[in-house]
CHARMM internal coordinates of N, CA and C (Angstrom, degrees):
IC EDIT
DIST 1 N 1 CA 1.4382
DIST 1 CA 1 C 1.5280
ANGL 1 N 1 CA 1 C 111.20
DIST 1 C 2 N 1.2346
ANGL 1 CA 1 C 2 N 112.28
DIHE 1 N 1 CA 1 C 2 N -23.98
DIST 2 N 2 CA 1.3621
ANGL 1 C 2 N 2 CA 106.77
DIHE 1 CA 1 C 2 N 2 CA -173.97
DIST 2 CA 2 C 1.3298
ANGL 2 N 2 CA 2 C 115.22
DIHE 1 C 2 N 2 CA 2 C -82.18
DIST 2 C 3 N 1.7106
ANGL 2 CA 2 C 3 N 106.96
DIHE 2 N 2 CA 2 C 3 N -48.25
DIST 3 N 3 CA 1.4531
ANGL 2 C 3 N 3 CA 108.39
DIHE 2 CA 2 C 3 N 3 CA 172.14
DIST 3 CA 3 C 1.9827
ANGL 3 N 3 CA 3 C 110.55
DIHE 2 C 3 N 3 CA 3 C -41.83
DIST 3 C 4 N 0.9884
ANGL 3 CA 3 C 4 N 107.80
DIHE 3 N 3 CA 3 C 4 N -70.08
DIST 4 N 4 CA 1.5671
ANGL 3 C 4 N 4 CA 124.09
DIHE 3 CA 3 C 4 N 4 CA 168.63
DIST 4 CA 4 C 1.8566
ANGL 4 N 4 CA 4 C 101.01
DIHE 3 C 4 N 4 CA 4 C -6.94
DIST 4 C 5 N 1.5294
ANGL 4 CA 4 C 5 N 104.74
DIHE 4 N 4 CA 4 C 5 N -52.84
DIST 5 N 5 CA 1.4416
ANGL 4 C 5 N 5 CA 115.02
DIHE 4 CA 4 C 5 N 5 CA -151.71
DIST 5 CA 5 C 1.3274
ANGL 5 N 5 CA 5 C 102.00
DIHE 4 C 5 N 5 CA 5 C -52.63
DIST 5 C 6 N 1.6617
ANGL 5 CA 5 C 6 N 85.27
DIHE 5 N 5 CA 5 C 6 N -64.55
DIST 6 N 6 CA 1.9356
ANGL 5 C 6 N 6 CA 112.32
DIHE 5 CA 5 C 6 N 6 CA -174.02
DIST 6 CA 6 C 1.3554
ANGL 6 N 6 CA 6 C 100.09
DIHE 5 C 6 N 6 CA 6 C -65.47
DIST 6 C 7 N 1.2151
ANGL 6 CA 6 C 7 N 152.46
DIHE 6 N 6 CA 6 C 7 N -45.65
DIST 7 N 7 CA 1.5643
ANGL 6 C 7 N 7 CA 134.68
DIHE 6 CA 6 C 7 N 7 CA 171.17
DIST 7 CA 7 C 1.8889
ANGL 7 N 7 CA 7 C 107.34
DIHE 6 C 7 N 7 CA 7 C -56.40
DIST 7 C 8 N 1.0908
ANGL 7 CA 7 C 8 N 146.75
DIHE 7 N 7 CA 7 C 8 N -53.52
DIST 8 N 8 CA 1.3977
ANGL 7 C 8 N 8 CA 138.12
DIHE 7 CA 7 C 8 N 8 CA 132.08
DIST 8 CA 8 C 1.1571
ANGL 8 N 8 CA 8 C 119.74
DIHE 7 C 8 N 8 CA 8 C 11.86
DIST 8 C 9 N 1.2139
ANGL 8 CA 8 C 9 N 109.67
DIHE 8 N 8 CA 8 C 9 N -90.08
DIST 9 N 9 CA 1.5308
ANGL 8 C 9 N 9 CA 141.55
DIHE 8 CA 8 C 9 N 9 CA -165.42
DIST 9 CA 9 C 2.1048
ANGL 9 N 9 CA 9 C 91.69
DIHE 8 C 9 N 9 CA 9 C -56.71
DIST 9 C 10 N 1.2070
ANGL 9 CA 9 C 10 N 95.55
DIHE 9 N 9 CA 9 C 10 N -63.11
DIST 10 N 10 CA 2.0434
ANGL 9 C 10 N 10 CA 89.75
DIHE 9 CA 9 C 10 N 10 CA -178.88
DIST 10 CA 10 C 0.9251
ANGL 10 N 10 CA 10 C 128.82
DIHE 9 C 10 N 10 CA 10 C -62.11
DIST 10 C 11 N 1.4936
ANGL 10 CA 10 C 11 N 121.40
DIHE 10 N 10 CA 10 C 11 N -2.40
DIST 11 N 11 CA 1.4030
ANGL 10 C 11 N 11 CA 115.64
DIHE 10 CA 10 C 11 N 11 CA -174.46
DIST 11 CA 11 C 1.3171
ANGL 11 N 11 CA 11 C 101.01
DIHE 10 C 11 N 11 CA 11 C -120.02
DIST 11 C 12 N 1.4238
ANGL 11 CA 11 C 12 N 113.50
DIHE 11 N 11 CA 11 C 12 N 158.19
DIST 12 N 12 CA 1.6493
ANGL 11 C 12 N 12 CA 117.04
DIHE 11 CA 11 C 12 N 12 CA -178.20
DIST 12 CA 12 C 1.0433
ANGL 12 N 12 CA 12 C 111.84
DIHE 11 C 12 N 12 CA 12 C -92.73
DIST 12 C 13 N 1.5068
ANGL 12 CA 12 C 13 N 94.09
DIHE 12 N 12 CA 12 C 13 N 151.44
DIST 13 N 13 CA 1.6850
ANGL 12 C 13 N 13 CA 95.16
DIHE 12 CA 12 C 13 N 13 CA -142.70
DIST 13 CA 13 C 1.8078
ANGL 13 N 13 CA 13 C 82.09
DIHE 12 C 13 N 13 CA 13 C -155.89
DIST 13 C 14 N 1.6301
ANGL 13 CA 13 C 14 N 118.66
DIHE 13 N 13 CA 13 C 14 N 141.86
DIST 14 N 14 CA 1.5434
ANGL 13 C 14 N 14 CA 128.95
DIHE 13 CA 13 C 14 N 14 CA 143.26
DIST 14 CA 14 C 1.1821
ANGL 14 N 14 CA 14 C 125.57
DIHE 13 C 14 N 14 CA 14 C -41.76
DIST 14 C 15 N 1.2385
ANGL 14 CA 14 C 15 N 124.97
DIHE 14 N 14 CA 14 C 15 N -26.26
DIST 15 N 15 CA 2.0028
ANGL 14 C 15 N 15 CA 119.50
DIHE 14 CA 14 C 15 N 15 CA -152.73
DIST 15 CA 15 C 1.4503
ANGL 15 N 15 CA 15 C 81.45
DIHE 14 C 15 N 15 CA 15 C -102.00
DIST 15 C 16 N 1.2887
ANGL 15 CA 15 C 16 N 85.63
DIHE 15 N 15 CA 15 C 16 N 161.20
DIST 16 N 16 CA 1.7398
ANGL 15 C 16 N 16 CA 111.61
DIHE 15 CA 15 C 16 N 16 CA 157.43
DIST 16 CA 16 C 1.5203
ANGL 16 N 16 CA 16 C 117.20
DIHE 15 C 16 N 16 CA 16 C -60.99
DIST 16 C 17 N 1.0156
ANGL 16 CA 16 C 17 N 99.75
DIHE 16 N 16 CA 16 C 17 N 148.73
DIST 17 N 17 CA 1.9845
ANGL 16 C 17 N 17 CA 99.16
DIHE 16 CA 16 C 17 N 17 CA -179.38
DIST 17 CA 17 C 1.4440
ANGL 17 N 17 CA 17 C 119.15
DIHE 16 C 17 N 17 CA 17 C -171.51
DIST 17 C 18 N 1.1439
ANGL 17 CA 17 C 18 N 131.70
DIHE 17 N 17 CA 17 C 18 N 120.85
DIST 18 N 18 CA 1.4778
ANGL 17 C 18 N 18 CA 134.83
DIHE 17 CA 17 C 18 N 18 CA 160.10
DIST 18 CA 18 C 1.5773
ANGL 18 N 18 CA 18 C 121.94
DIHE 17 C 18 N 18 CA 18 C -5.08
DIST 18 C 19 N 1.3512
ANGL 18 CA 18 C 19 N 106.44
DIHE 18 N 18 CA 18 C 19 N 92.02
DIST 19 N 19 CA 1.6989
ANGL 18 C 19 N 19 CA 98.67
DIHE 18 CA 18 C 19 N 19 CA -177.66
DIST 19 CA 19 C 1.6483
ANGL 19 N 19 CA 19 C 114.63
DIHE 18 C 19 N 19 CA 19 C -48.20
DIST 19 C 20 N 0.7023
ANGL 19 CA 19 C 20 N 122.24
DIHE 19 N 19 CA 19 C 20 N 117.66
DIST 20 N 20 CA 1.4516
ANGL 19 C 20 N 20 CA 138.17
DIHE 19 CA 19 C 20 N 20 CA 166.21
DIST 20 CA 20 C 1.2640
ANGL 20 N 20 CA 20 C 136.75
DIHE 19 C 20 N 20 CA 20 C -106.12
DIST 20 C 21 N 1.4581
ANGL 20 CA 20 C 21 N 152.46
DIHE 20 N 20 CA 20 C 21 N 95.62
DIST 21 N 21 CA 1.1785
ANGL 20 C 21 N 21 CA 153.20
DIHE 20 CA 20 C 21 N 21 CA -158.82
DIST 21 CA 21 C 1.6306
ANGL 21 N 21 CA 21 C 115.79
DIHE 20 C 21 N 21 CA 21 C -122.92
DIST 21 C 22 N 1.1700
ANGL 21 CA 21 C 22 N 138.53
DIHE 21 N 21 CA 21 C 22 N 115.90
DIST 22 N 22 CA 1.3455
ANGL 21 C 22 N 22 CA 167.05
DIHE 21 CA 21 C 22 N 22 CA 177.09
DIST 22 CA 22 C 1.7661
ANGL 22 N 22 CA 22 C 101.98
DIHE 21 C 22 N 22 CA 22 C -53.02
DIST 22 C 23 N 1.4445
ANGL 22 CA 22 C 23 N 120.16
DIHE 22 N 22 CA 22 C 23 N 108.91
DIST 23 N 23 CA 1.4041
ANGL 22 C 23 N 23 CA 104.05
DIHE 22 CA 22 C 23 N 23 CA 168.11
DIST 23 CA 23 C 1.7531
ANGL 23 N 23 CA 23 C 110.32
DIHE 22 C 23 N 23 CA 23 C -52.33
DIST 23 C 24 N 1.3803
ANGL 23 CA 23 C 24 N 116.71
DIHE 23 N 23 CA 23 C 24 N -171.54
DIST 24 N 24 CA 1.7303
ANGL 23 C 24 N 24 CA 108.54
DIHE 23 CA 23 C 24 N 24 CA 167.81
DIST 24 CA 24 C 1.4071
ANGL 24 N 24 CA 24 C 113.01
DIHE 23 C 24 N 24 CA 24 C -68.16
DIST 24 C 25 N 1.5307
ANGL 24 CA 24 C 25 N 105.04
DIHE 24 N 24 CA 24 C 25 N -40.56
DIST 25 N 25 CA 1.6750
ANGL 24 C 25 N 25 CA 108.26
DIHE 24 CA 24 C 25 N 25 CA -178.65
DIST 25 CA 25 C 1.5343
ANGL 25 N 25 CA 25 C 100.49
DIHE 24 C 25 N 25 CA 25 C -64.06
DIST 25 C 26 N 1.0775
ANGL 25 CA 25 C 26 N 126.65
DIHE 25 N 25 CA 25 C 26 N -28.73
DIST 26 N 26 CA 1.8168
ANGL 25 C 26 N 26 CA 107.36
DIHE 25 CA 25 C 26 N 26 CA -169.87
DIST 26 CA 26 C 1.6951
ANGL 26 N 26 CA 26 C 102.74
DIHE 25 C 26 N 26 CA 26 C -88.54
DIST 26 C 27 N 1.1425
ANGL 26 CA 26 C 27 N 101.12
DIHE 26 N 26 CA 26 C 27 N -53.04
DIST 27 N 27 CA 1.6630
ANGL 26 C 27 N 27 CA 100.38
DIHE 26 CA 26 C 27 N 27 CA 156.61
DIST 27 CA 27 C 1.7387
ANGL 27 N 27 CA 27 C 116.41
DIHE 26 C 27 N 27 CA 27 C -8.49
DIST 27 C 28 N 1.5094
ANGL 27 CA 27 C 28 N 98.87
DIHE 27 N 27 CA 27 C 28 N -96.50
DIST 28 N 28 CA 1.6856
ANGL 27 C 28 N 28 CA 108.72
DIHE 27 CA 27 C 28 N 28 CA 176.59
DIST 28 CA 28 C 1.5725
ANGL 28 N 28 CA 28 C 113.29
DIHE 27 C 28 N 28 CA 28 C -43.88
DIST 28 C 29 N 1.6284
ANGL 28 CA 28 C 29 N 123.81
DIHE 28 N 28 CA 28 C 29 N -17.50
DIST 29 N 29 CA 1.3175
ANGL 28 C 29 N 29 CA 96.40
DIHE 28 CA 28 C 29 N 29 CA -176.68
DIST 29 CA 29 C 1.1706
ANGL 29 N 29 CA 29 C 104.33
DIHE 28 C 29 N 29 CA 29 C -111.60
DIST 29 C 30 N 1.3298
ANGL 29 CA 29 C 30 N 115.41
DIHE 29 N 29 CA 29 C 30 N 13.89
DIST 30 N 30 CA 1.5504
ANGL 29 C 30 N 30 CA 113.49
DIHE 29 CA 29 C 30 N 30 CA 170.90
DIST 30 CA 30 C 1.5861
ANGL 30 N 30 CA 30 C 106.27
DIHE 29 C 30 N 30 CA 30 C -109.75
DIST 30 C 31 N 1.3869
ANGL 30 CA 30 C 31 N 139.23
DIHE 30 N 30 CA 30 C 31 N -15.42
DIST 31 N 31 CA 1.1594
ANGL 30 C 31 N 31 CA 144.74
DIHE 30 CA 30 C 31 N 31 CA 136.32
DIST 31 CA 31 C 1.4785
ANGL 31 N 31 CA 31 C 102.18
DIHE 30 C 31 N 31 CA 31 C -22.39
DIST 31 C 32 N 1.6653
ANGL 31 CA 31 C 32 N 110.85
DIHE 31 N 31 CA 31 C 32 N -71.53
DIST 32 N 32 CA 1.4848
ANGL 31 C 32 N 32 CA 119.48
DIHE 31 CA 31 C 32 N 32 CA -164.96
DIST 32 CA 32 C 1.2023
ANGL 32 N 32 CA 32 C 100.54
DIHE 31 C 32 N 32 CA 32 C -80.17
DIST 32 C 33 N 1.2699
ANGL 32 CA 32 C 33 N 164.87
DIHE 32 N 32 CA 32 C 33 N -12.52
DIST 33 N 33 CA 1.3806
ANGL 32 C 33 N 33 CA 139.59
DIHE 32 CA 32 C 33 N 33 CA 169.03
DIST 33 CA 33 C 1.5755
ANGL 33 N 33 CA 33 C 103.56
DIHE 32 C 33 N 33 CA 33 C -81.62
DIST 33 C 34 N 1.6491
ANGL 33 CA 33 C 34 N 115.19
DIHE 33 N 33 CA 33 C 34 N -42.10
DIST 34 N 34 CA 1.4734
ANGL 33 C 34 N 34 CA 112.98
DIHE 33 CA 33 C 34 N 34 CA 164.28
DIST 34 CA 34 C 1.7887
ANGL 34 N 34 CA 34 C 120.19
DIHE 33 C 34 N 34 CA 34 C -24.41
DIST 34 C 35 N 1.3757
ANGL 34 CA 34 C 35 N 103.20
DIHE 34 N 34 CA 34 C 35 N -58.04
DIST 35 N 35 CA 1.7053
ANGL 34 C 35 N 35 CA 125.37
DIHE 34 CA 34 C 35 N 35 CA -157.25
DIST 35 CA 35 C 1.7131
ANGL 35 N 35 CA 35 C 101.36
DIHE 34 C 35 N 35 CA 35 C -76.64
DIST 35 C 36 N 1.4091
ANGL 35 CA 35 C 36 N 123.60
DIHE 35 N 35 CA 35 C 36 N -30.40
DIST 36 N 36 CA 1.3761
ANGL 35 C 36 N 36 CA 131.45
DIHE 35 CA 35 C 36 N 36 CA 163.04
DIST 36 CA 36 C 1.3490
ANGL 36 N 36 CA 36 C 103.70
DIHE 35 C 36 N 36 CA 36 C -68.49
DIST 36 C 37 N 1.8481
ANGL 36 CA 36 C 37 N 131.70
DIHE 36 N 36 CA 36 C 37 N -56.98
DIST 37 N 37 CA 1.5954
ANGL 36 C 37 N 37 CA 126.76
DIHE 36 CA 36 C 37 N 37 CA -149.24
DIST 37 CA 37 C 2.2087
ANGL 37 N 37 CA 37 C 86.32
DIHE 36 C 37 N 37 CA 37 C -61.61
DIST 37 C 38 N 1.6546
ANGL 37 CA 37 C 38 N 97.03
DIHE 37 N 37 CA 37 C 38 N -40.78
DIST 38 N 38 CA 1.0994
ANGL 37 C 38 N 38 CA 89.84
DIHE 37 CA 37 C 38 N 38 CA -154.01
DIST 38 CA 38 C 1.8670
ANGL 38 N 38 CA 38 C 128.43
DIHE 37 C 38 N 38 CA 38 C -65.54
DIST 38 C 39 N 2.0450
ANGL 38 CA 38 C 39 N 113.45
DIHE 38 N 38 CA 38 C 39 N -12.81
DIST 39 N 39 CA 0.9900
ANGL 38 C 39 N 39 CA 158.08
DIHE 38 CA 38 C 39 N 39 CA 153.74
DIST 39 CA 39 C 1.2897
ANGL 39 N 39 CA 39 C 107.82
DIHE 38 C 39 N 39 CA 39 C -18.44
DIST 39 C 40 N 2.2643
ANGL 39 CA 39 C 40 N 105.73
DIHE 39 N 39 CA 39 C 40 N -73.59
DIST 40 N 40 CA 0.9512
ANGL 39 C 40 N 40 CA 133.17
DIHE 39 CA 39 C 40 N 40 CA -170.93
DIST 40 CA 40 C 1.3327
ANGL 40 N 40 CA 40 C 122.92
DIHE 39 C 40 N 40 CA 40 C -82.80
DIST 40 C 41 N 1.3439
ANGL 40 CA 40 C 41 N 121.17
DIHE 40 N 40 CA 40 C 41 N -14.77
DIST 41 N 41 CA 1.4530
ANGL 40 C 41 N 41 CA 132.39
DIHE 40 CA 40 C 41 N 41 CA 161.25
DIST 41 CA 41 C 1.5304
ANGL 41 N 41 CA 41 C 114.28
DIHE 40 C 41 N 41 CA 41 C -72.85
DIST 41 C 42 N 1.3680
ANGL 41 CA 41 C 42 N 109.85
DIHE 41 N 41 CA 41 C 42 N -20.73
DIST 42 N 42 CA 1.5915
ANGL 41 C 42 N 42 CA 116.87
DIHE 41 CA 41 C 42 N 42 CA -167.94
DIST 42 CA 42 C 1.9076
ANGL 42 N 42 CA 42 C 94.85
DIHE 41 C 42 N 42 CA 42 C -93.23
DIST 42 C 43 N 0.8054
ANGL 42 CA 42 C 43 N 118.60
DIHE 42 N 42 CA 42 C 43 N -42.20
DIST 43 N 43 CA 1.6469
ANGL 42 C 43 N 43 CA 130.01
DIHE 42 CA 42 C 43 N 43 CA -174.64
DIST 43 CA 43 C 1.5947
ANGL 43 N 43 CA 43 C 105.36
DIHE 42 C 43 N 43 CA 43 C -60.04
DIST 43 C 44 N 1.4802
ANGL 43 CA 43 C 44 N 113.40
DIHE 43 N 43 CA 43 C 44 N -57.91
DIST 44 N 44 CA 1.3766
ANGL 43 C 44 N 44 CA 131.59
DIHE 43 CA 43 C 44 N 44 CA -174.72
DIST 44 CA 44 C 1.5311
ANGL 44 N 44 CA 44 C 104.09
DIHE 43 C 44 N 44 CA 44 C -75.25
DIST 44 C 45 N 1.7672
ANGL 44 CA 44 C 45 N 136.34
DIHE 44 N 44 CA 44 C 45 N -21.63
DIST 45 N 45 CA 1.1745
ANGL 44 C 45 N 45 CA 117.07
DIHE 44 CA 44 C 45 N 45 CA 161.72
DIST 45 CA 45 C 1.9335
ANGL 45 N 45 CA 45 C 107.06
DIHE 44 C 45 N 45 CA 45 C -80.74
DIST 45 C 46 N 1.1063
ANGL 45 CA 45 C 46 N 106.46
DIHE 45 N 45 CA 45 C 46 N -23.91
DIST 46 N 46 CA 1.6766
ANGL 45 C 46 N 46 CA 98.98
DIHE 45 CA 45 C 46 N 46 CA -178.46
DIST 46 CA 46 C 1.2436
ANGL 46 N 46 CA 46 C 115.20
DIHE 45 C 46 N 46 CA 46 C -62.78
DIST 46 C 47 N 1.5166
ANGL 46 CA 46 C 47 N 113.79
DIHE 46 N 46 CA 46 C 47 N -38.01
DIST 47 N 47 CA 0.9044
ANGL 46 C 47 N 47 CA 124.87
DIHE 46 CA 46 C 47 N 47 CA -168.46
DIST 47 CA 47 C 2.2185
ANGL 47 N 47 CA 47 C 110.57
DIHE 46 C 47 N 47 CA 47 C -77.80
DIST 47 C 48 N 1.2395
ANGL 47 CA 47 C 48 N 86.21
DIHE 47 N 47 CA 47 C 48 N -34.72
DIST 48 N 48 CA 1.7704
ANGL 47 C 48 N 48 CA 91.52
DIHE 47 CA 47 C 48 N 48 CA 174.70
DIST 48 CA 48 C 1.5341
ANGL 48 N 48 CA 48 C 97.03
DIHE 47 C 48 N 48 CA 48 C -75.37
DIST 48 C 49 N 1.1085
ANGL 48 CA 48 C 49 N 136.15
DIHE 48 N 48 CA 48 C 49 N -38.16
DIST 49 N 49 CA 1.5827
ANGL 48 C 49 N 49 CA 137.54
DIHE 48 CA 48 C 49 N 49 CA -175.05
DIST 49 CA 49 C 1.6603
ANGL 49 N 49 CA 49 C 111.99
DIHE 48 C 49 N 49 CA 49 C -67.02
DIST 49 C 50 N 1.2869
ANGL 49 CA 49 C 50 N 130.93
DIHE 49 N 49 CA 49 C 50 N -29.88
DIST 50 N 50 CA 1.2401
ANGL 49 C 50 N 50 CA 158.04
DIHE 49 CA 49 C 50 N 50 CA 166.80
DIST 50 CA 50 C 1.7368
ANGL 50 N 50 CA 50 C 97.78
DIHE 49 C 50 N 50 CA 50 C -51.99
DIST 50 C 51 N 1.3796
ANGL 50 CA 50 C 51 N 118.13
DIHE 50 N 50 CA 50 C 51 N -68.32
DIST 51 N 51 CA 1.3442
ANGL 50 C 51 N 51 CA 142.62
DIHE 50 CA 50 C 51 N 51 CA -143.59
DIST 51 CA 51 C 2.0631
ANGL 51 N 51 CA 51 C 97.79
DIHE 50 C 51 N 51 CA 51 C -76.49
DIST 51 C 52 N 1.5569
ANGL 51 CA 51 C 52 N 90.48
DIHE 51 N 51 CA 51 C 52 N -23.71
DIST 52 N 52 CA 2.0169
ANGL 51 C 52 N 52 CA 85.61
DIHE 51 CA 51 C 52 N 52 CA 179.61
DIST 52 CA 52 C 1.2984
ANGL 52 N 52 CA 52 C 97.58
DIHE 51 C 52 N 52 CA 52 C -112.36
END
COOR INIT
IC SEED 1 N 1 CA 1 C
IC BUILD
């Protein structure tokens, strides 16, 4: 749930929401866990696209 929050919270968005701001260090490592989730989502649709 928390991860959930802070992906929420960074992206622009209409609703109301808890200001939230990323030191630089949390920044870059949420950049980089972003740039991996997004890796493994790309592999696992090739791989479901492969499968039909």
């Amino acid at each position: 749930q928390m991860l959930m929050f802070f992906v929420r919270t960074q992206q622009p968005h209409e609703w109301r929401s808890p200001a939230y701001r990323f030191s630089k260090r949390q920044a870059k490592a949420f950049r980089e866990l972003i740039a991996v989730v997004e890796v493994v989502v790309e592999e696992e649709e090739e791989e479901v696209e492969g499968e039909g």
